[in-house]
N, C-alpha and C positions, 0 to 999 in steps of 0.2 A: 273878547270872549270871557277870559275870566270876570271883566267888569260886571257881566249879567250874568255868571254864577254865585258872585258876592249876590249883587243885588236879590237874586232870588232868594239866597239862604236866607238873607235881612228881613225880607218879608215873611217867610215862613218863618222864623225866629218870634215877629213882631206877633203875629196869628199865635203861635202855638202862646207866648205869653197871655195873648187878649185872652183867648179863650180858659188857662190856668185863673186870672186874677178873676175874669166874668164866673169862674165854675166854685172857687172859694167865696168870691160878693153873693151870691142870689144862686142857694139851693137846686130852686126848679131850674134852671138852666142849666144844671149835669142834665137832669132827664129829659129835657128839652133837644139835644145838643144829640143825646145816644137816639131818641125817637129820627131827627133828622140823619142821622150817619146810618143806622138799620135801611130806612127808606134808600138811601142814595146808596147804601153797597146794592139792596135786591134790587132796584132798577143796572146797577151796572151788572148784577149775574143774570139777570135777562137780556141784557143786551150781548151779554157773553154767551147766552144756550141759541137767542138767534143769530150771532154768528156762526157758530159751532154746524147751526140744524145745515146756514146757507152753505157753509165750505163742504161740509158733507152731501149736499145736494148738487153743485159743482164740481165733485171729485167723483161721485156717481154719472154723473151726465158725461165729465169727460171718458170715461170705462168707458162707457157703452160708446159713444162717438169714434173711440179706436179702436174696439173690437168692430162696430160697423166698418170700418175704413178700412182694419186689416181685412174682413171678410171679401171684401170687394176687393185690394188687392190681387191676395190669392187667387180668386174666380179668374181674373187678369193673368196672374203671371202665367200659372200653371201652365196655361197653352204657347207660351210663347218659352219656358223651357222646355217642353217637351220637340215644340218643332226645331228649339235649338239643338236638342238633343238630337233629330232627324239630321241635320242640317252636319253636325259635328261626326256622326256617324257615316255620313256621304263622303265627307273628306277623311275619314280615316280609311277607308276603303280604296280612294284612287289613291291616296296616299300608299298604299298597302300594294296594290298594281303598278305603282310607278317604278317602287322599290323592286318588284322582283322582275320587269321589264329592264331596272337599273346591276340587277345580278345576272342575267340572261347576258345583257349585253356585254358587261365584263367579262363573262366567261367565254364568250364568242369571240371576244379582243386577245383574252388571253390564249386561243387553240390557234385563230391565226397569227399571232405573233410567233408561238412554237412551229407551222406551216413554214410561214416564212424564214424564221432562222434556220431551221432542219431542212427546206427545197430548196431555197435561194441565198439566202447568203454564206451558207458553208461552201456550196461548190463556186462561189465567186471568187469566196478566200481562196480557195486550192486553186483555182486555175489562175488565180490571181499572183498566188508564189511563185504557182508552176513556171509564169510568162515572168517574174524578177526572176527564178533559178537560171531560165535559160538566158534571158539576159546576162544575167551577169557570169554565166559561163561561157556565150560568144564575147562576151568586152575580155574576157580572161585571156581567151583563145587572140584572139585578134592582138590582143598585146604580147602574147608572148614567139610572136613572129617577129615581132618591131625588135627584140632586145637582138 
């Protein structure tokens, strides 16, 4: 790589010479030399304004191609958030009936659980002692005949 940036410079070295020793030798050929360098910059600033015109003519065409694309989009989605929209609003609703079928029924768990401890199992306990007290006041009774 370096090898062909020497070599480049060398040549453009050897050019920039020719053309110093040609422009000192033979007059006309400064003016010769500026007529040709005029010519070849305005052909390259013409070929500069028609790039310029085409990037601007491609950068307009793409605008409009995604403003058309987004336009259609939109017409698109629209309807299909909206029906999400339907669609999301249905299930927040059973959602919404599930939950207070889900507090109904806890609160239904919770008054028979007080049912049942307050009608059944308190008097189970008590007649459940009742039947140890007397228990263990006939083993009482019955052992103190034995002694």
């Amino acid at each position: 790589m370096k090898k062909w940036i020497g070599i480049g410079l060398a040549v453009i070295a050897l050019i920039t010479i020719a053309f110093i020793v040609a422009a000192y030798l033979y007059p006309t050929f400064r003016e010769a030399t500026r007529d040709i360098a005029i010519v070849i910059l305005a052909v390259f600033q013409m070929i500069g304004a028609i790039l310029t015109a085409a990037l601007l003519i491609a950068i307009l065409y793409v605008t409009f191609y995604l403003k058309r694309l987004t336009n259609n989009t939109v017409k698109t989605v629209m309807p299909k958030v909206d029906l999400l929209t339907t669609k999301l609003d249905t299930v927040i609703e059973n959602t919404q009936s599930i939950t207070a079928n889900i507090k109904d029924t806890t609160a239904s768990v919770g008054t028979t659980t007080n049912y049942v401890a307050e009608q059944v199992v308190s008097p189970m306990i008590r007649v459940s002692g009742l039947i140890a007290g007397v228990r263990a006041a006939a083993t009482f009774l019955a052992r103190r005949g034995e002694q």
